[in-house]
N, C-alpha and C positions, 0 to 999 in steps of 0.2 A: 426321936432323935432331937436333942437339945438344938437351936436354930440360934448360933450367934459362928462369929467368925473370929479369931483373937490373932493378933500377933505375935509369935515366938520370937525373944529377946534373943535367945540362945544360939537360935541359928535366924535371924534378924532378919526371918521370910514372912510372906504373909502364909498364914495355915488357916485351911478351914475346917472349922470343926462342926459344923452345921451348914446352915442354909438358912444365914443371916446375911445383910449386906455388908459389903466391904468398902470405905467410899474413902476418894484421896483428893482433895483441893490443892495439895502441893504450894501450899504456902508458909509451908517451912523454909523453903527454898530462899535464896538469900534478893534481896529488894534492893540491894548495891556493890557494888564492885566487880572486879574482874578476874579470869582466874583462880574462880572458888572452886577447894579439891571438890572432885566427883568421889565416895567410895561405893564403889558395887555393894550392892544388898544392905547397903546402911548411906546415903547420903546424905542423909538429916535424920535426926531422932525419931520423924514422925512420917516416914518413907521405907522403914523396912523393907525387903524382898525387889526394889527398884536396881535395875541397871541398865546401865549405858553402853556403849561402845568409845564413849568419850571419858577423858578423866578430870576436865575443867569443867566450868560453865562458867557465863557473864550473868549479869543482872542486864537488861534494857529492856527500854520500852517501845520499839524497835527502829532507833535510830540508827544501827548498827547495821553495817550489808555485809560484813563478814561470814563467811561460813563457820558453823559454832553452834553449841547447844548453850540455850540461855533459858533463865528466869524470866518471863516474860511477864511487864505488868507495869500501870502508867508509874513516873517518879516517884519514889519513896513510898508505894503504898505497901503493902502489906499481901494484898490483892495478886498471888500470883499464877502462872501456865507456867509448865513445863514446855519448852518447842526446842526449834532452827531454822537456821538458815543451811540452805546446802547451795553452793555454787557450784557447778562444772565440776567434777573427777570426785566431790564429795562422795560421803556414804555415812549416814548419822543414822545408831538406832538407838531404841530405849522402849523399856518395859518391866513386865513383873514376873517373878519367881512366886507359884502356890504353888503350897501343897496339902493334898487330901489327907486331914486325920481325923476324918469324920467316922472311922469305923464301918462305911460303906465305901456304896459307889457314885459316884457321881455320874450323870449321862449327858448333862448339860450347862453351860456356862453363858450366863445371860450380862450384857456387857453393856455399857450406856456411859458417854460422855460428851462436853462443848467442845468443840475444836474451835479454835482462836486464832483470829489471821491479827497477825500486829504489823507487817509492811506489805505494802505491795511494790514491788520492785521492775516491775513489766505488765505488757500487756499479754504475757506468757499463763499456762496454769501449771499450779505444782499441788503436790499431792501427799498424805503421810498416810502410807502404804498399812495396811492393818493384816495380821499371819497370828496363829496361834497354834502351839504343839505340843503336843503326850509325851515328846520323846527326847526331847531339846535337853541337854547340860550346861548350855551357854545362852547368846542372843544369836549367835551364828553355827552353830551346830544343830543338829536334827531336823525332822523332815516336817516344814511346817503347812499350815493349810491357810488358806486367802480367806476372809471374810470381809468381801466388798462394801457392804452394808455399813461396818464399821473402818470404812477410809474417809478418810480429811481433805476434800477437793478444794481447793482456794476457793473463796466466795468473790474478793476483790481481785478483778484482775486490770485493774485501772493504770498500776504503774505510778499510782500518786503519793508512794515514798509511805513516811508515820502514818498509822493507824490506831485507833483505840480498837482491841482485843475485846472488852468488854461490852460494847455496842453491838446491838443485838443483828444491825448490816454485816458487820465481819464475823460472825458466827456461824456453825451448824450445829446440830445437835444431834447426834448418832445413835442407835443405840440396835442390836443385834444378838442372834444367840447363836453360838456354838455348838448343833447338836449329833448328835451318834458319837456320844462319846459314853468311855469304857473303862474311867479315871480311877483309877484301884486306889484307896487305902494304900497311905504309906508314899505315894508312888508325888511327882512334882508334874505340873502342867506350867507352861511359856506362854504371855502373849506379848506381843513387840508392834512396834511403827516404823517403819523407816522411810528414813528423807534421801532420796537418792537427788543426787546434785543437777539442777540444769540451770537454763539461763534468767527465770525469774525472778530472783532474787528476793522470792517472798519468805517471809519471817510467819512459821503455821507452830501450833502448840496444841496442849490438849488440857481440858480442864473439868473439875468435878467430876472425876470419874465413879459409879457404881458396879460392883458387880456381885452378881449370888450364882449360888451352883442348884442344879436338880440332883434330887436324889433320886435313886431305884426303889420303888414302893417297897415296904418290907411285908414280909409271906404274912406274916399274923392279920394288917391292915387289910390284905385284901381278902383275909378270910372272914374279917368281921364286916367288911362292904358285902361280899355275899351271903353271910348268914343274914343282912337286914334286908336287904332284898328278896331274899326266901321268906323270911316273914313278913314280910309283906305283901308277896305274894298269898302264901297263905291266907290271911287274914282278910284279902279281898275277896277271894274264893270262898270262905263262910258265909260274909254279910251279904253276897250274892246268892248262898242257898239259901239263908234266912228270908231274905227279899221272897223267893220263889213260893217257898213252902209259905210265909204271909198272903201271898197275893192266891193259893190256892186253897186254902182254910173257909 
C-alpha cells in the first residue's frame, strides 16, 4: 500500500490514502487582525478538513481576555497556534474531518502535538479537552471517545496575564494513539478539542500537529512472514542433522 496522505481540493478534507504523516503548523492562519471569517473545512488554503464551532477568529499574542478563538503567536510573526479563550458559559471547539481512502482498513490513529499556553489569567487550571469518533457528521454530533493522553492541561497557572506560547515553560508536548479502531474505507473519522469556559482566563492553543493511521496487515504479507519463517525453520533443522551425522563419521 503506497504510504503518503494527500489532500482532496474537491471535498477540501484531509484523505488518507496511505500511512504517511499528515502534519499541520497552522500558520496560514492570519498574524493580524480581527474578525477573520472562519470557513469550515477550508479556512485557509493550507487547512483543509479543519472546523470550528466558531465563525471568526482574532490574530493575538495573548493580550486579549476575551472569549474567542484566535491565531495565536508573538506580533506580526508568521509563527502561528490555533487556540482560546473560554470564559464562564463559553464552549469552543475545533478539529479535523479524515477520511479513509486507503483501500483498507485502518485500526489505529497515532496523534502528536505542542499545546501552547499564551495567557495565564488566574491562579485557576483550564484544559483543551481531546475526543475522537467513527461516527461524528459534525464537531457535535456522534458518539465520541476521550483520549486523555492527548489533553492540553495549562502549564502556567501564575495569573501573570502575556505569555510567549513558544517558550518551551508554556508548552506540552502530547502525543497518543487511538486504538481498536475499525475505520472502513470510504467511511470519515472526527477528532476535536474543546475549551469549555471557566474562570481562568487562560488563552491554550495547539501546534505542529502529526498524525498517521495503522493499517490491517494484508493476508498475502502475512503469508510471506510465514513462508520465511518455515524456511527457516527448515534450514536450521538440516545444518543441525549435518552437524550430527559430521560429529558421528
Amino acid at each position: 500500500m503506497t504510504a503518503a496522505i494527500v489532500v482532496a481540493s474537491a471535498q477540501a478534507q484531509v484523505v488518507l490514502v496511505g500511512t504517511g504523516t499528515y502534519s499541520q503548523n497552522f500558520d496560514s492562519l492570519a498574524s493580524s487582525g480581527t474578525g477573520i471569517a472562519w470557513t469550515n473545512n477550508l479556512p485557509t488554503g493550507s487547512m483543509p478538513g479543519w472546523y470550528s464551532s466558531q465563525t471568526t477568529y482574532d490574530a493575538d499574542d495573548g493580550t486579549v481576555p476575551a472569549s474567542g478563538q484566535y491565531s495565536y503567536g508573538t506580533t506580526g510573526s508568521g509563527e502561528r497556534a490555533l487556540g482560546s479563550t473560554a470564559l464562564q458559559g463559553a464552549l469552543i471547539r475545533y478539529g479535523i474531518r479524515l477520511n479513509n481512502a486507503s483501500g483498507g482498513t485502518f485500526t489505529s490513529l497515532n496523534l502528536d502535538y505542542n499545546g501552547e499556553q499564551w495567557r495565564s489569567g488566574s491562579a485557576l487550571t483550564d484544559v483543551l479537552t481531546f475526543e475522537y469518533s467513527s461516527n461524528a457528521t459534525s464537531l457535535f454530533a456522534g458518539t465520541w471517545s476521550p483520549l486523555t493522553a492527548l489533553d492540553f492541561n495549562s502549564p502556567n497557572n501564575s495569573g501573570s496575564g502575556v505569555l510567549n506560547g513558544e517558550l518551551a515553560v508554556n508548552q506540552a508536548f502530547h502525543s497518543g494513539t487511538m486504538t481498536g479502531l475499525n475505520w472502513q474505507n470510504g467511511t470519515d473519522m472526527w477528532v476535536r478539542w474543546t475549551h469549555v469556559g471557566n474562570a481562568s482566563r487562560h488563552a491554550l492553543s495547539i501546534d505542529d500537529l502529526h498524525l498517521n493511521a495503522t493499517t490491517v496487515p494484508e493476508p498475502f504479507t502475512l503469508v510471506l512472514v510465514g513462508g520465511g519463517c518455515l524456511g527457516l525453520t527448515v534450514r536450521r533443522r538440516l545444518k543441525v542433522a549435518q552437524m550430527s551425522k559430521g560429529m558421528t563419521a
